[in-house]
N, C-alpha and C positions, 0 to 999 in steps of 0.2 A: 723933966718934960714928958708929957704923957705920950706914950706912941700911938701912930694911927692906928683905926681899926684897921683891918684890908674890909676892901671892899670886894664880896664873891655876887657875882650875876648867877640868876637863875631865870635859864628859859623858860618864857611862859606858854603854860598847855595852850589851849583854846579847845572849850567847847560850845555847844550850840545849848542854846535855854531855848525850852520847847515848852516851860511852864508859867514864865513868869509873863513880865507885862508886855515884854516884846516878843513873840516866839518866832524862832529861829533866829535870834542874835545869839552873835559871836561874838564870846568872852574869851579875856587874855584872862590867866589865874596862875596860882599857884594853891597847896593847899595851907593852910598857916602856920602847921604844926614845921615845914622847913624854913618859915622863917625864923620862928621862936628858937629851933636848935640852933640855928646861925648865930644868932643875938647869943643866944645863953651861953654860947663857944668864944665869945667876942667879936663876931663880925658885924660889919655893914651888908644889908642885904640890898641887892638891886635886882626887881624885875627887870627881864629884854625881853621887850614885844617883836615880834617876829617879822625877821625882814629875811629875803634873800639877796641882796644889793650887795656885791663886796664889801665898796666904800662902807658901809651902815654897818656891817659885822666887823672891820679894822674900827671902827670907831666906838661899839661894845668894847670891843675890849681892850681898846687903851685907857677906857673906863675903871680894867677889873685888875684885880690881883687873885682869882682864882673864878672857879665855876663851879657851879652843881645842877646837876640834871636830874632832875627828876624822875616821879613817877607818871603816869599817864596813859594814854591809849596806843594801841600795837603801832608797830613800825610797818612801812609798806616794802612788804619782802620783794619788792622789784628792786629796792636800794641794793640787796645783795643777789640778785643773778634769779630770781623764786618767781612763779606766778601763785597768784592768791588761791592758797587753800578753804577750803569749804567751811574749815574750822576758824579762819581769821577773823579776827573782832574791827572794828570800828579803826580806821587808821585814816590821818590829817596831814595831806604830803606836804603843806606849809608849814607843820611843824620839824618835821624830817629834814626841811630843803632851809631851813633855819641851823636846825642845829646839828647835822652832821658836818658843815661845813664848818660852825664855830667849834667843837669836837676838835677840829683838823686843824683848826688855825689856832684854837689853843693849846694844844701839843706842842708845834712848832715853835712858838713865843714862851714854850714852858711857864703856861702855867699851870696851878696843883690844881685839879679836878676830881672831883668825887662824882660818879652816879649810883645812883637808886631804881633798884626795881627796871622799870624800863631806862630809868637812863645808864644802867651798867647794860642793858641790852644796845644799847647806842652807842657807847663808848665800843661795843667788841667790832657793831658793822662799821661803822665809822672807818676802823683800823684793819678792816677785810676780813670780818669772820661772818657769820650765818646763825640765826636763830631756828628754833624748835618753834614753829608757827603754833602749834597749840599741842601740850601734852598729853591731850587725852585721857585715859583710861588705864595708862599701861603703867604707872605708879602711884603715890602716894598722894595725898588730898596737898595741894598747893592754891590751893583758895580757899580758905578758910573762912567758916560759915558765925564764927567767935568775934568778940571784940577788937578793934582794931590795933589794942595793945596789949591782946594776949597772945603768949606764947603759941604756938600751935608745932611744930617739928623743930628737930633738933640737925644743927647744922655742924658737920664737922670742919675742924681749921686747919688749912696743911702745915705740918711743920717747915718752918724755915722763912714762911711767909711772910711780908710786913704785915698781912692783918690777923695771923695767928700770933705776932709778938704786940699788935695792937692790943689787943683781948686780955695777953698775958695766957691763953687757956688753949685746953685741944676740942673744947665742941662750946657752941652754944645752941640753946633754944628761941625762937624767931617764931616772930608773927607771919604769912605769908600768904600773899594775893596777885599770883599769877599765872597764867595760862600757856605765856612762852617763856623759854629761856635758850640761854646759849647751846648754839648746837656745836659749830666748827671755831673754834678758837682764835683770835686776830692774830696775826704775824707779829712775834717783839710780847704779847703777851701770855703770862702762866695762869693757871687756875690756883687759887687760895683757898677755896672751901663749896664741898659739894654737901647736898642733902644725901639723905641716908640710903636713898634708891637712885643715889648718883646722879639728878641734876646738880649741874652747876650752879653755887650761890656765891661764889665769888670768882673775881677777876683783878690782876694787877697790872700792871707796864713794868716789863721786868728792868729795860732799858734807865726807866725812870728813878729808879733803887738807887743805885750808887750817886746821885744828884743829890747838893746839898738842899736843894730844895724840890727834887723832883717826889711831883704826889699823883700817880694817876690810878686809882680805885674807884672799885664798883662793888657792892654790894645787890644780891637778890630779893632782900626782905624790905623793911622798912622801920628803920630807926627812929625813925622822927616821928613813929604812932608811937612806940615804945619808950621814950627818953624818959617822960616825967614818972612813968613808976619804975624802971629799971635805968640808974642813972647812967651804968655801962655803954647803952645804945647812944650816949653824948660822942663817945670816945672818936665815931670818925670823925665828927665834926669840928671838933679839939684840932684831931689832927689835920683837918682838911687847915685850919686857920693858922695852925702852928705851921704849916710846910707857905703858907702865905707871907708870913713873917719872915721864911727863910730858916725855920729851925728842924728843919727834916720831919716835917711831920710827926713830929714828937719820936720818933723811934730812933734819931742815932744814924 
């Protein structure tokens, strides 16, 4: 008998089309290259268009058997205690009032969650930590002006980490297109991999580790521009569907 797929939701962005037939309509999206790593990992993908309704977010996700969160536009630093710096980009507090609340409520229901890019920046405030509104000047290029699935910085793996025994490896090389990252760390979780001038590029739930199916990571880069010529950047996704199934995320 064939086993189900899981079925993992992904929140949908929303931007505004200022070019097309209708300007100023607002699109629910995702981009496609997360759902083809989905499929190609074995899942069911399901868009969630964005609600703040309790009732409508309990009912997401008695839908789901895990999450992933995306990439997308900044978070609104009032989520964590911040008024808006000078430097802040374009942020959509219906996306935030969506998905930090499902974040919250799928932790508690244990489910395995993976974010990307902003959505490991959502997963840390989610869980009371504080972002880097925008990096500046004072380190290294983290917006990369190259291809979307070309390497550009090399990111080291901490030892001991689920996503340094994910990898198998102590560093990799990463695509990268961001402006913020983790500044103050969430309660319950550890850093797993920082860039070479010391942003954080990774994050785990350390709580989540010893759970036979507990999966809650975030990554800083983006695997899903990278998968089809570096098959490695499959790997979270693998894992994201293996801790679905219940098999610990492939790591044991």
């Amino acid at each position: 008998m064939q086993t189900r797929k899981p079925v993992i939701g992904i929140p949908a962005n929303v931007f505004v089309d200022e070019h097309g037939s209708f300007p100023g309509s607002e699109r629910a999206q995702v981009n496609q290259d997360y759902i083809d790593c989905l499929v190609r990992a074995g899942a069911l993908p399901l868009l969630l268009p964005l609600t703040a309704d309790p009732a409508d977010l309990q009912g997401q996700l008695a839908l789901l058997d895990g999450l992933l969160f995306s990439g997308g536009v900044d978070l609104d630093p009032l989520n964590y205690g911040e008024e808006h710096a000078r430097e802040l980009g374009t942020v959509y507090p219906g996306m935030d009032q969506h998905q930090l609340p499902l974040a919250r409520l799928g932790r508690a229901a244990g489910l395995p969650m993976l974010g990307i890019c902003r959505g490991m920046q959502l997963l840390n405030v989610a869980f009371g930590g504080t972002l880097h509104q925008d990096l500046g000047g004072a380190c290294q290029q983290h917006v990369q002006a190259g291809w979307r699935h070309a390497p550009s910085h090399t990111v080291d793996l901490l030892e001991g980490t689920r996503l340094q025994r994910l990898f198998g490896q102590a560093s990799l090389v990463t695509n990268s297109f961001h402006h913020q990252a983790v500044k103050d760390l969430a309660p319950g979780f550890r850093i797993s991999a920082r860039a070479r001038d010391g942003v954080i590029e990774g994050i785990e739930c350390i709580e989540c580790i010893d759970a036979p199916d507990g999966f809650v990571l975030g990554v800083q880069w983006h695997p899903e521009g990278m998968a089809l010529k570096y098959p490695d950047m499959l790997l979270p996704f693998q894992a994201l569907v293996q801790a679905c199934l219940g098999q610990g995320g492939g790591l044991g």
